[in-house]
Structure formats: structure tokens, C-alpha cells
TINULO-425499 format. One record per residue (C-alpha): x, z, y; residue number from 1; residue in one letter. Coordinates in steps of 0.25 Angstrom, whole numbers, plus 5000, padded with zeros to 4 digits. Each point is the difference from the previous one (the first is absolute). Layout:
// residues N
ATOM   c1   c3   c2   k r
ATOM    X    Z    Y NUM A
...
***
This chain:
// residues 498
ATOM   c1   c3   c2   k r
ATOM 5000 5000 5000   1 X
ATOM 5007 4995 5014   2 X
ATOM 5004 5011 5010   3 X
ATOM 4998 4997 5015   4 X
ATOM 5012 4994 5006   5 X
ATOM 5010 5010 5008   6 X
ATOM 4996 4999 5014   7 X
ATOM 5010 4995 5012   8 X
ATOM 5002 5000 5013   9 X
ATOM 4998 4987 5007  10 X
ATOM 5012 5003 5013  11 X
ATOM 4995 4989 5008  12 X
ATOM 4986 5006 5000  13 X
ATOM 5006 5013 5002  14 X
ATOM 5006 4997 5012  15 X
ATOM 4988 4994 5005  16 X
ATOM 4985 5003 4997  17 X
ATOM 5004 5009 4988  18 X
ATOM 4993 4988 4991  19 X
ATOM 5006 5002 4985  20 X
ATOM 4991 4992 4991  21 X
ATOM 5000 4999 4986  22 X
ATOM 4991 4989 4992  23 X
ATOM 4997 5006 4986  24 X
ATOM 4986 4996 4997  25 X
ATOM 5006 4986 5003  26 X
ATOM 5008 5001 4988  27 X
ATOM 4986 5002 4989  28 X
ATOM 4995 4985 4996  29 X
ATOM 4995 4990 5009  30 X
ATOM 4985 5003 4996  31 X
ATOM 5001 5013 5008  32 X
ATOM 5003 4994 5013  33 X
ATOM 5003 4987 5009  34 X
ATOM 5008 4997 5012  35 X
ATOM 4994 5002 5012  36 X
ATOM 5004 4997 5013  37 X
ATOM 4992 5008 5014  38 X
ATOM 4994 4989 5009  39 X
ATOM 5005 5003 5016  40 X
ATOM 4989 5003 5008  41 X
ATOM 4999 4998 5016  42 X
ATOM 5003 5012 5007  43 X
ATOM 5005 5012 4992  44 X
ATOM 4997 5012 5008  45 X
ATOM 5002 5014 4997  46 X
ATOM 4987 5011 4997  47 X
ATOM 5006 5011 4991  48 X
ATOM 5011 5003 4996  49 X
ATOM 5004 5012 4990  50 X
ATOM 5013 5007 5004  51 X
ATOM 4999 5010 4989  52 X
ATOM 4998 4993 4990  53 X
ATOM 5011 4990 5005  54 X
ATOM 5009 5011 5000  55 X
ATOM 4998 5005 4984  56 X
ATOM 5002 4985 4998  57 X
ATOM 5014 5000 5005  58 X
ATOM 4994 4990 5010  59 X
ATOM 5006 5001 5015  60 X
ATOM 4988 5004 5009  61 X
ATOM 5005 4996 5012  62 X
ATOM 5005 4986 4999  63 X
ATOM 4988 4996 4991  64 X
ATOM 4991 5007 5012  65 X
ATOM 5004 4988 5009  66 X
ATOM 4991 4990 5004  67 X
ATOM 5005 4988 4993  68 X
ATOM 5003 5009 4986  69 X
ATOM 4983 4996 5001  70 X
ATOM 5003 4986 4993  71 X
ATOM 5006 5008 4989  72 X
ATOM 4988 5007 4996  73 X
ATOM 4992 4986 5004  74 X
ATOM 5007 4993 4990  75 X
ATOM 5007 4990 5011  76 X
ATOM 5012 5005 4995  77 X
ATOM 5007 5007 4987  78 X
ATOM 5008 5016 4999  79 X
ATOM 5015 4997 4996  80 X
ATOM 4999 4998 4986  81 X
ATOM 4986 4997 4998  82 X
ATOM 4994 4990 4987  83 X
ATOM 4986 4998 5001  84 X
ATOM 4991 5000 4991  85 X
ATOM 4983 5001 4995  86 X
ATOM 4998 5009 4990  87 X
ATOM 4990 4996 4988  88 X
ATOM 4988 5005 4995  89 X
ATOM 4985 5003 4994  90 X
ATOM 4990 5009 5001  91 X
ATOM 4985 5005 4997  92 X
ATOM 4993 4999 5014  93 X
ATOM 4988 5008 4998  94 X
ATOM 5001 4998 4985  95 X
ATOM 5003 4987 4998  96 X
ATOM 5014 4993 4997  97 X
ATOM 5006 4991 5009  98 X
ATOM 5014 4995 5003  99 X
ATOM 5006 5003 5013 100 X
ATOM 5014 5004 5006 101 X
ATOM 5004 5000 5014 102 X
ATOM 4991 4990 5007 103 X
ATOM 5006 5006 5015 104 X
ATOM 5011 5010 4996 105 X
ATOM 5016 4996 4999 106 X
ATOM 5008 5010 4994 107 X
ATOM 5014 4999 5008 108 X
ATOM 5008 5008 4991 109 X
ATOM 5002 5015 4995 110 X
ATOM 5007 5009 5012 111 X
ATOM 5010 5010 4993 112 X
ATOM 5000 5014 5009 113 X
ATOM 5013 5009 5004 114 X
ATOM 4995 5008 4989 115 X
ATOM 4997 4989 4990 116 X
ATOM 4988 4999 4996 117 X
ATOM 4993 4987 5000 118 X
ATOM 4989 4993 5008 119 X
ATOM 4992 4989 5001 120 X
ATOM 4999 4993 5015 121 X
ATOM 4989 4990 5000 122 X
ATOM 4992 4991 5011 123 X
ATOM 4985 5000 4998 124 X
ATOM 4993 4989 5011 125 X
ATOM 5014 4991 4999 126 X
ATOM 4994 4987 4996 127 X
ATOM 4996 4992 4987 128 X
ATOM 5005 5001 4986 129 X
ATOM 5000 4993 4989 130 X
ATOM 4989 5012 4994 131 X
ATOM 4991 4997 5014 132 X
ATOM 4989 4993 4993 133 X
ATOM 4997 4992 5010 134 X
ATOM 4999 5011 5012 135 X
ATOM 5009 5002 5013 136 X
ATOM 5010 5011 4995 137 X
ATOM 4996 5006 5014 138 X
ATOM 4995 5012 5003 139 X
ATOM 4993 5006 5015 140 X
ATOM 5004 5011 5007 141 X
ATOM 4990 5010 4997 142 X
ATOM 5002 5001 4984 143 X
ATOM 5014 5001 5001 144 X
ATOM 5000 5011 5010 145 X
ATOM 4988 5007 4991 146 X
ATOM 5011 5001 4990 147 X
ATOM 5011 5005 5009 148 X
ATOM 4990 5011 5004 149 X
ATOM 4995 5002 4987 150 X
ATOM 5013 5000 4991 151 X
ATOM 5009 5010 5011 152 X
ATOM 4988 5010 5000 153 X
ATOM 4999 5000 4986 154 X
ATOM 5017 5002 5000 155 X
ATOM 4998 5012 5009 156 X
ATOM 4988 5005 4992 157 X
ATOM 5011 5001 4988 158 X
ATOM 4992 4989 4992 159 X
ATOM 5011 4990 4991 160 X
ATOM 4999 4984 5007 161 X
ATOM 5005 4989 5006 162 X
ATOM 5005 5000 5014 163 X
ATOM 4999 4993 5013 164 X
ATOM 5012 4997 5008 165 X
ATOM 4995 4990 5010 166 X
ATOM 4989 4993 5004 167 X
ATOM 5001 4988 5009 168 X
ATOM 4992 4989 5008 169 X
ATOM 5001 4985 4997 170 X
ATOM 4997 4994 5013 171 X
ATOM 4989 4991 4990 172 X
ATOM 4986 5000 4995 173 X
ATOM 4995 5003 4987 174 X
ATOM 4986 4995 4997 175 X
ATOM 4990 5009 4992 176 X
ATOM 4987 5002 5003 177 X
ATOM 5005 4998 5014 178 X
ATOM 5013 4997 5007 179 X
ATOM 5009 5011 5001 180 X
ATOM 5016 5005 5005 181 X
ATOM 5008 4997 4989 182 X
ATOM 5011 5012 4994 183 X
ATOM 5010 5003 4989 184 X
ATOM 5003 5013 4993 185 X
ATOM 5012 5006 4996 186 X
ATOM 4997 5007 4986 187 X
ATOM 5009 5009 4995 188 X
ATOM 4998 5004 4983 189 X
ATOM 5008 5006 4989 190 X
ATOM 4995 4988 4994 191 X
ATOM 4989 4988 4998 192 X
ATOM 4998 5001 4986 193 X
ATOM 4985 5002 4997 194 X
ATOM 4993 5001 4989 195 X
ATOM 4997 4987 5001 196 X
ATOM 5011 4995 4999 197 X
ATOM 5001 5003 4985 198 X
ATOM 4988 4994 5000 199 X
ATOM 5007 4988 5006 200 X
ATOM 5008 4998 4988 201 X
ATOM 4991 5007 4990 202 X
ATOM 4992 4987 5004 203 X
ATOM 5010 4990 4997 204 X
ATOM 5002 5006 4984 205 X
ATOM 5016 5001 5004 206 X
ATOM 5005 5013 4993 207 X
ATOM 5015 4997 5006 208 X
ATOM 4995 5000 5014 209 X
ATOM 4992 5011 4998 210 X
ATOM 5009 5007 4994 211 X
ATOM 5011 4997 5011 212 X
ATOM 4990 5006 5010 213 X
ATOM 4997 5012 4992 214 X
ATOM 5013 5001 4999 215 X
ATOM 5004 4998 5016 216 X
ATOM 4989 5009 5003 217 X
ATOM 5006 5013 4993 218 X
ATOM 5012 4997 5003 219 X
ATOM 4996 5001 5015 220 X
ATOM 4990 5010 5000 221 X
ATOM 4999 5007 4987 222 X
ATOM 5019 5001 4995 223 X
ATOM 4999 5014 4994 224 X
ATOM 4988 4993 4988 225 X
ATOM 5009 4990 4994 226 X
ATOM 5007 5009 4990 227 X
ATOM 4985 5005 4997 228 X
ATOM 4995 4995 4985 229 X
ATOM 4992 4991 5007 230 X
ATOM 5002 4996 5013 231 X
ATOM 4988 4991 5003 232 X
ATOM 4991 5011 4997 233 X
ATOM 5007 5012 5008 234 X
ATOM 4998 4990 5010 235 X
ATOM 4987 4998 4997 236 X
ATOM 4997 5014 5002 237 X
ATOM 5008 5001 5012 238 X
ATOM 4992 4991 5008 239 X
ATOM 4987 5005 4995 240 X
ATOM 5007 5015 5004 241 X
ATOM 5004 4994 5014 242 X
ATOM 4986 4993 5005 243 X
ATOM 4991 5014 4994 244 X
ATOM 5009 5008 5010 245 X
ATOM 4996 4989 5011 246 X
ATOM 4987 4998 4999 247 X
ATOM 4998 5014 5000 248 X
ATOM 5008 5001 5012 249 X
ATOM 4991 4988 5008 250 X
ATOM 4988 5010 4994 251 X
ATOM 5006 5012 5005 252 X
ATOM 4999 4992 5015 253 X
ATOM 4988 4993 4998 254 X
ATOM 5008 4986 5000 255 X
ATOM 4992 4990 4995 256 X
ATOM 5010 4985 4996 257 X
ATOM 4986 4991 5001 258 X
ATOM 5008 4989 4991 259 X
ATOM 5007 5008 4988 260 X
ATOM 5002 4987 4991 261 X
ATOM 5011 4999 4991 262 X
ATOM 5009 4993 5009 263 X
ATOM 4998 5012 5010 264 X
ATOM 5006 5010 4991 265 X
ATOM 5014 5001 4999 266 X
ATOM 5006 5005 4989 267 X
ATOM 5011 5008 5009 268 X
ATOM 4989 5010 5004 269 X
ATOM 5000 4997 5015 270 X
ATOM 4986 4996 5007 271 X
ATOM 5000 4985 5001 272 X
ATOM 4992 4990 5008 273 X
ATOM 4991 5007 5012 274 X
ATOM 4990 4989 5002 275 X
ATOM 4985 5007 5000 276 X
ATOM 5005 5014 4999 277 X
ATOM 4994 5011 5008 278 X
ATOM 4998 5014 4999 279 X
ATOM 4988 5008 4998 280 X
ATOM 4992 5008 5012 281 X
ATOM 4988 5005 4993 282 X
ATOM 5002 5005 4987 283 X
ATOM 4995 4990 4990 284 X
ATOM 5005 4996 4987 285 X
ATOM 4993 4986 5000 286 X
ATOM 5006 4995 5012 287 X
ATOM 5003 4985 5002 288 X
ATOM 5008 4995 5012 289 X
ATOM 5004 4985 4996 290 X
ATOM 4990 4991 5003 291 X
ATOM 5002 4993 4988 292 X
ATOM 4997 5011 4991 293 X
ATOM 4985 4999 4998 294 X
ATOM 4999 5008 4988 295 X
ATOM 5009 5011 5002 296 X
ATOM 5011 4995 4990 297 X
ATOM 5010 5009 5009 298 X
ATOM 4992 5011 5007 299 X
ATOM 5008 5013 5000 300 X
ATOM 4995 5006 4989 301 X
ATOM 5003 4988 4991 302 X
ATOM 5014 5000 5002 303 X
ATOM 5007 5008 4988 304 X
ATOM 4988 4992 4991 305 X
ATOM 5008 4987 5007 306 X
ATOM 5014 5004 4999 307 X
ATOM 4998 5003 4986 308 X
ATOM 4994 4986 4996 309 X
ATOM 5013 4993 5008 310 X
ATOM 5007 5009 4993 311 X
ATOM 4994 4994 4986 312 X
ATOM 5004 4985 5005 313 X
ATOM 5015 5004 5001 314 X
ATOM 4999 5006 4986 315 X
ATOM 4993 4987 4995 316 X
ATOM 5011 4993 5005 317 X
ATOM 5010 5008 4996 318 X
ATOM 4995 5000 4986 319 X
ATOM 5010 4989 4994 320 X
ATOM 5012 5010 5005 321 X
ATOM 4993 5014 4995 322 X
ATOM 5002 4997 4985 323 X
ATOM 5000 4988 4989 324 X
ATOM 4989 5006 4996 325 X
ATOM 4988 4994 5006 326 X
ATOM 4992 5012 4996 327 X
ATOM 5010 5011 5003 328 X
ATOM 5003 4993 5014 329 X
ATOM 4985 5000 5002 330 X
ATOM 5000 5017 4996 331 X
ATOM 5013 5001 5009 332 X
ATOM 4991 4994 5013 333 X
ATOM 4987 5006 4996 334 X
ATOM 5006 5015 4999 335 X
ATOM 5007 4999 5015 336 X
ATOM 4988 4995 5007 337 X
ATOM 4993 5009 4993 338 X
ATOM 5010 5011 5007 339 X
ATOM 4995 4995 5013 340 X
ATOM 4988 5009 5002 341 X
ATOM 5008 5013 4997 342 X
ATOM 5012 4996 5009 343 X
ATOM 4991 4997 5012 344 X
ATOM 4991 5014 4998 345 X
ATOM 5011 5006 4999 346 X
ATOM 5008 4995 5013 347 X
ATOM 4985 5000 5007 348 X
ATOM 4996 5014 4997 349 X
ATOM 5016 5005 5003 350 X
ATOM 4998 4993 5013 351 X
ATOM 4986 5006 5003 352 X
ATOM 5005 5015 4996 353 X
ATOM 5011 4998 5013 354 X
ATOM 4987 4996 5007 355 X
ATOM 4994 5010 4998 356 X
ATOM 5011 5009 5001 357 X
ATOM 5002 5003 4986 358 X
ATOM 5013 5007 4996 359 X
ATOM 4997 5000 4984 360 X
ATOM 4990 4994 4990 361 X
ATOM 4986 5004 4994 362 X
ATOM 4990 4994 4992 363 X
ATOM 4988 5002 5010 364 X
ATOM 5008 4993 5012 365 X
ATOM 4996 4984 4994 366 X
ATOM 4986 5004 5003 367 X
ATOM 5005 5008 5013 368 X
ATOM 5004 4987 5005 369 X
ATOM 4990 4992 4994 370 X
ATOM 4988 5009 5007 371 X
ATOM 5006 4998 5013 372 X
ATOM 4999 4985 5000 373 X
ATOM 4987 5000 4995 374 X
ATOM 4997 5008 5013 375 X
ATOM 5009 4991 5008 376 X
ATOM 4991 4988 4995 377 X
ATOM 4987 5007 5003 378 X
ATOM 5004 5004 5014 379 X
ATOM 5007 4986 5003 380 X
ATOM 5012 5010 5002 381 X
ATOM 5013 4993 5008 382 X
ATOM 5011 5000 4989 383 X
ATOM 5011 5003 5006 384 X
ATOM 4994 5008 5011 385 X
ATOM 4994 5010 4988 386 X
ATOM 5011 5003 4993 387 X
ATOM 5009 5002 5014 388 X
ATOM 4991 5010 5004 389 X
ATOM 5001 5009 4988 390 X
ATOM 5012 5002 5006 391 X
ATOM 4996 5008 5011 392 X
ATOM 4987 5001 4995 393 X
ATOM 4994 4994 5011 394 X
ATOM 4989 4991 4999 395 X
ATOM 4996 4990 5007 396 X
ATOM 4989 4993 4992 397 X
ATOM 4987 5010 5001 398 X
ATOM 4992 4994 4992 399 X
ATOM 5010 5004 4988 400 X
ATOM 5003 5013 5005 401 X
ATOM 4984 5003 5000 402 X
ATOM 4997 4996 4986 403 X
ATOM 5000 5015 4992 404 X
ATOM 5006 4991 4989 405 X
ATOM 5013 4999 5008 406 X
ATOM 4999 5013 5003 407 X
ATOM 5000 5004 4987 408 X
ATOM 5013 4990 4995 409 X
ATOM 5007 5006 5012 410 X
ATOM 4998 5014 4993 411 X
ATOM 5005 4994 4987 412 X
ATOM 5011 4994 5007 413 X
ATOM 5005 5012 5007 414 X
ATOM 4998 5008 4986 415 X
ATOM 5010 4991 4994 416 X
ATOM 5009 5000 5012 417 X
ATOM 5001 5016 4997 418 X
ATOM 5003 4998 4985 419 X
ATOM 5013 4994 5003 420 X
ATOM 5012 5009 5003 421 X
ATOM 5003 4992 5013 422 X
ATOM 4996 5002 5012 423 X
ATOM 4990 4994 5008 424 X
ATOM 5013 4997 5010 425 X
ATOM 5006 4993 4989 426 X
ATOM 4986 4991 4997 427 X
ATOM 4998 4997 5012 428 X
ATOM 5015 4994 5002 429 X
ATOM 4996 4993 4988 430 X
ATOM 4988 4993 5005 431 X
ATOM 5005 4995 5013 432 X
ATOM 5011 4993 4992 433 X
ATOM 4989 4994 4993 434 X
ATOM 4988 4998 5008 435 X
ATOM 5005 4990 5012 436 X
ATOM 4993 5002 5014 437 X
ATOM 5003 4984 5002 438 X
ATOM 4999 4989 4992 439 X
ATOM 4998 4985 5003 440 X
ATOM 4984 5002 5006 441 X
ATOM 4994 4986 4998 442 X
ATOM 4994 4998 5014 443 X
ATOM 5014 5005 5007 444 X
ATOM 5006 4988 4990 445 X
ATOM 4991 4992 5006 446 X
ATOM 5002 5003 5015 447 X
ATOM 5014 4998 4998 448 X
ATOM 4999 4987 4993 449 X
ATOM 4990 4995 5010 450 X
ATOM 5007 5004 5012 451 X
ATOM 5013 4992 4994 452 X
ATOM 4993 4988 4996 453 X
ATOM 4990 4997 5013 454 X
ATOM 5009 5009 5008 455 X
ATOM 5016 4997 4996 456 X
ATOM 4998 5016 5004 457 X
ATOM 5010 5006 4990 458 X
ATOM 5001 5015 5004 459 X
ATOM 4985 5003 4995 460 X
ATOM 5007 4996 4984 461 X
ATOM 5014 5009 5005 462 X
ATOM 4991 5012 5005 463 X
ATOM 4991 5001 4986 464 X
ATOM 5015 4998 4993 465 X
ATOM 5005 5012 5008 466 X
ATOM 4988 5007 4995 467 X
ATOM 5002 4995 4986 468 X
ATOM 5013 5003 4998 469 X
ATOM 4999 5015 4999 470 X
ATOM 4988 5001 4993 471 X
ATOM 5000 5016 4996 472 X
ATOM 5001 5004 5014 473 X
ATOM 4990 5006 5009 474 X
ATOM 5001 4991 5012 475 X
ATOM 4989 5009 5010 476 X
ATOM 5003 4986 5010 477 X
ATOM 4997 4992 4991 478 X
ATOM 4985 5003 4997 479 X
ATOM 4993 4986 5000 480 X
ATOM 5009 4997 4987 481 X
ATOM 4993 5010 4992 482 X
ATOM 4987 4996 5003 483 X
ATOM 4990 4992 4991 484 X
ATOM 4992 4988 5005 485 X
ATOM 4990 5003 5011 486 X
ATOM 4986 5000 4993 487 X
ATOM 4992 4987 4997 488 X
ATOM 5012 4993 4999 489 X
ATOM 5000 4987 4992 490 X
ATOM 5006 5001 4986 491 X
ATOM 5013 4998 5000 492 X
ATOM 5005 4986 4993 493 X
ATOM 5016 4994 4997 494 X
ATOM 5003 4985 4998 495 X
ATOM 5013 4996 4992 496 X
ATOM 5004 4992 5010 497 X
ATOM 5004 4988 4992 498 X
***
């Protein structure tokens, strides 16, 4: 099984912008990916740019800050080192099986950090592939700012994805159901690879390649399970392990993705993808934001259901690896998925217990969590709001305060607070780390994106990523971010943007 090549540095990148890229998914068979050239655009022009994240790249802030570092990121020109490519791909969209791969992203190499570790810098909006199926391989400003917004506050909220490193204007128009101004993201990934893009190969009947996948991928993510007895297995289980910890974690939030088909999950463990995604306001476990998701296929409540059955198409296609055996490779899949259930109750209820301020474990506190959502659903109860107040235990939403069946849990809770040996210091340390006052609130999304995109005004976007950046913190300024949606507000809806 190959190990991952020894990284180096590139000294005239270093001396530079810091670029030292290495091009290792290049290396699998040509069925996983094509050249793949970014088409110029007019007038690159800069929107954000992430210094941070830059910095842990062992990227030079200030010199890729300039003004015309811009065409970098729009694709007019190339980082030091560079060999573009579009990744290949399939996927179930909404249950069915469809071939894809990267209709409007270019993969420009893999940056090695100062401390080695290894990422993926990719442009998303930089112009037509040869997986583009006939589309533009644009993207508008509005959608690639959602997931600049989107992915940093989920970084800061401590939730594994992608990142964003820069967002910037085309100077062109993209067409979709109107015109609108044209931008490019810079994504940043400990890898691509998706689940389908075993089903990419699985497809094609080519055991070799999907094996040289397989094997690529545990080299890169998963090194430590190639001495295990089976390797393909333990990393079977290893992704199922990794996406139970992170649905739970979008639960514990009330992240909804809006569009978790296959080629959305990637097998890293990282949040991939922020098209429809938004959060929840009132608590409710049917809630749909994509407009496109007319029967609920990825409400809230359905997401551990729908990570498990993305999780049984990367076992199906990993079956031919798993054992010669047809039916002990079939037993090998059926028994991980079948772990899903209990790797995701467990990391959901270890998550609500520091919600709720839970220092140890008992048996009652399943249906002490359960009961309180059942009363968050009746009373329409703000998600995140709710559990920060428990905090303090200061309630903002009467109407759930005045129910004699929230009194009643809020006695059971208290009780169960005083079994534990901890103080209620030390609980309520606890949920503050857990219970964010500020998350990505949809109609502030909205306000900065709008103002961006009719506007070009750009500081409404910085102020909500101020905000966002330290989710945990009580900001008394800062109140309007807290709140929900004024009343009668229309239902929130999210596009994909393509």
C-alpha cells in the first residue's frame, strides 16, 4: 500500500507568496480527473480575503493582499507551482445515480503547510471543465459569499469542514434565472475525495483503480490502518465513525446542509459544499430550506437517516476490496453501516449532555433531552436562543416559560444537575462552551449578501464575520445577531446557485 510522498519545500514559492504545492491526487488513474485550465475573466477584484487561514497555509498575507494578487484567485493567472486539474466524480442526487465531477471547480494543487500537513486549494466559479455538462462553470457572488460565511462560522463553532480563503468579483455576468455579478471562490480542503468518488470508479467495474483510490485515500487521511487485518474495512468504519461525529455536531447547532447527496460527503469528515444550508430558528425537526427539496429528503431530523444511506453506497462500492468473498464482503458492509446508528447516538447525546450541562452520564438523560425538544416544537421555541438561555436561566420566549410542563422539566433538570459532583460553576462553564449565542442567522446571511450584491457594500458581510468569528462570546453590542426573524416573516428559502 503507497505512502504519501515526503513533502518539500518549493524556495521559490517560499521567497514569494509561501506557495508549495504538491499534486498527488494527480498521480491516481486518469478516470479520476482531467486537465483543467481557469478561463480569465475581466476584472478581477478583490471581496474577501482570509489572513488567518493564509497564515496556517504558509501563505504570505500581505503580498497575496495586494490588488492585483486578485487575478490569482480569479483564475487569470496561476500560484508558483500550480497544475491544474477537475476532479471526477458521481453521486446519488436526491436518490438517484448520476455521473458528475467538477463542472465549475479546478483543483490548482495541494499546499504543504510549515508544519506539514497537507491541503487542498481549489477554485469554485473558475470556468468550464470537461465534467461541465453543458453549464457555464460560473458562479454569482451571492453563493460564494454564503459559503464564506457559512463555512468560517462553522470553523469557529469547532464543526470539521472546508474552508474559505477568498472570495473574489469577475467583472462579468453570470446568467440564471437572472443576470447577475460573477465571482470565484477559493476553497480550501484536507481533500475532495467523496463518497462519490468511489462511486466514480465502483461504476466503471475497474477493481485497479478503485483500489488505487482506496489506497490513495488511507494513505492520506487514514496511514495509521494499513498495518490493520483489513485495511479497506477499518476504513470503512473510520469514515462512517468520522460523519456520525459530524452530523451530530451540525445537530447540536441546528445546521441543516439542504443537498447531502453523496457527492457532498466527503469522506475526510470535513462539511463539504454550502449550497441550500441554513440553520434553524424555531425548533423543528421537519425543516426544509432548499427549494428544491419538496418532500423533505433533507429536513433536520433526517440527516443521521441520510448520512447512514451515503454511508451504504460507499460500502457497496467498496465491496470488491472488502473480501473475495461476495458474501462475507456484503456481511463486512452490512455490520459498519449498521454501526452508524449507535456512533451517532452516541456522539449526539455526548453533545446534548454539555448542552445541557451534564458533567457525567445517566440513563433518564436520553429522555431529559428528548422532552425538552418535544416542548421546543410545541412552543415553536428559538433553537439556539433556548439552550443559551439555560445558561443563565433566563428566558426570553414566554410562552415556553408558562407552560407547567417546562416547569416541570426544568425541576427534572435542576435535579439532575444536583446529582452530579460538579458544581453548577463548572456546568454552566460547560454549556457556554456548547450553547453558541451567535450563529450564521438566516436573515442576517441574507442582509449581508443583498447588500453585497445590489450594493457592492461589503462591511455589512465583515460585520456579521466579526460576530461570527467568536461564536461562544456574549457580545451585549451586538444584540441584533442574536435575535430571530421578526414575526410574519416569510419562510426562509436557499437556492444552490448553479
Amino acid at each position: 500500500m503507497p505512502t504519501m510522498p515526503n513533502t518539500h519545500k518549493n524556495p521559490t514559492a517560499a521567497a514569494t507568496d509561501g506557495w508549495c504545492l504538491e499534486h498527488t491526487y494527480a498521480q491516481l488513474p486518469e478516470i479520476f480527473h482531467a486537465p483543467a485550465q481557469p478561463v480569465p475573466v475581466s476584472r478581477p477584484g478583490w471581496v474577501m480575503w482570509n489572513r488567518t487561514l493564509a497564515e496556517s497555509l504558509g501563505l504570505n498575507p500581505e503580498s497575496l493582499a495586494q490588488p492585483e494578487a486578485a487575478a490569482i484567485f480569479a483564475g487569470n493567472a496561476l500560484p508558483v507551482g500550480s497544475e491544474p486539474i477537475a476532479q471526477a466524480y458521481a453521486g446519488h442526487q436526491y436518490g438517484h445515480f448520476t455521473t458528475l465531477g467538477d463542472g465549475r471547480a479546478i483543483l490548482l494543487g495541494e499546499q504543504i503547510t510549515p508544519r506539514g500537513g497537507r491541503f487542498d486549494i481549489q477554485l469554485k466559479g473558475a470556468g468550464a471543465t470537461a465534467f461541465s455538462r453543458r453549464g457555464d462553470g460560473r458562479a454569482a457572488l451571492g453563493p460564494m459569499l454564503r459559503e464564506y460565511i457559512i463555512s468560517e462560522a462553522m470553523h469557529a463553532l469547532g464543526i470539521a469542514t472546508t474552508r474559505s480563503l477568498a472570495v473574489v468579483t469577475t467583472g462579468d455576468t453570470v446568467y440564471r434565472q437572472q443576470p447577475l455579478a460573477g465571482a470565484v471562490l477559493t476553497r480550501v480542503a484536507a481533500s475532495h475525495i467523496r463518497v462519490g468518488t468511489f462511486e466514480w470508479a465502483a461504476a466503471r467495474g475497474d477493481k485497479d483503480s478503485l483500489r488505487a483510490l482506496a489506497d490513495y485515500t488511507l494513505a492520506r487521511h487514514d496511514p495509521l490502518l494499513a498495518d490493520a487485518a483489513n485495511p479497506y474495512a477499518a476504513f470503512l468504519e473510520a469514515v462512517i465513525q468520522r460523519q456520525a461525529a459530524l452530523v451530530a455536531q451540525w445537530m447540536h447547532v441546528g445546521f441543516v446542509h439542504g443537498v447531502m447527496n453523496t457527492d457532498n460527503m466527503a469522506v475526510c469528515g470535513e462539511t463539504i459544499d454550502y449550497g441550500p444550508c441554513a440553520f434553524l430558528d424555531a425548533y423543528d425537526p421537519a425543516t426544509v430550506f432548499s427549494s428544491i427539496d419538496q418532500h423533505g429528503r433533507y429536513a433536520y431530523g433526517n440527516q443521521p437517516h441520510i448520512a447512514q444511506w451515503n454511508l451504504a453506497r460507499l460500502a457497496e462500492s467498496l465491496l470488491p476490496l472488502l473480501h473475495d468473498d461476495e458474501q462475507l464482503a456484503v456481511k463486512h458492509a452490512t455490520d459498519a453501516v449498521g454501526g452508524f446508528r449507535s456512533h451517532f447516538q452516541h456522539h449526539w447525546l455526548k453533545g446534548m449532555r454539555s448542552k445541557l450541562g451534564l458533567c457525567n452520564e445517566e440513563t433518564v438523560d436520553a429522555v431529559l433531552v428528548d422532552d425538552l425538544l418535544t416542548l421546543m416544537h410545541i412552543h415553536k421555541a428559538d433553537f439556539t436562543n433556548t439552550f443559551r438561555n439555560l445558561c443563565t436561566e433566563s428566558f426570553a420566549d414566554h410562552a415556553l416559560l408558562a407552560d407547567p410542563a417546562f416547569r416541570l422539566w426544568h425541576e427534572r433538570w435542576r435535579a439532575r444537575l444536583g446529582r452530579q459532583s460538579e458544581s453548577l460553576d463548572a456546568s454552566k462553564r460547560l454549556m457556554l462552551s456548547h450553547n453558541p449565542a451567535f450563529i450564521p442567522r438566516n436573515h442576517k446571511v441574507e442582509e449581508s449578501l443583498i447588500a453585497a450584491a445590489n450594493d457592492r457594500d461589503f462591511t455589512v458581510v465583515q460585520r456579521l464575520l466579526d460576530v461570527l468569528a467568536k461564536p461562544y462570546d456574549d457580545r451585549s453590542d451586538r444584540p441584533e445577531y442574536q435575535e430571530p426573524p421578526p414575526p410574519g416573516a416569510c419562510a426562509y428559502e436557499t437556492f444552490c446557485g448553479t
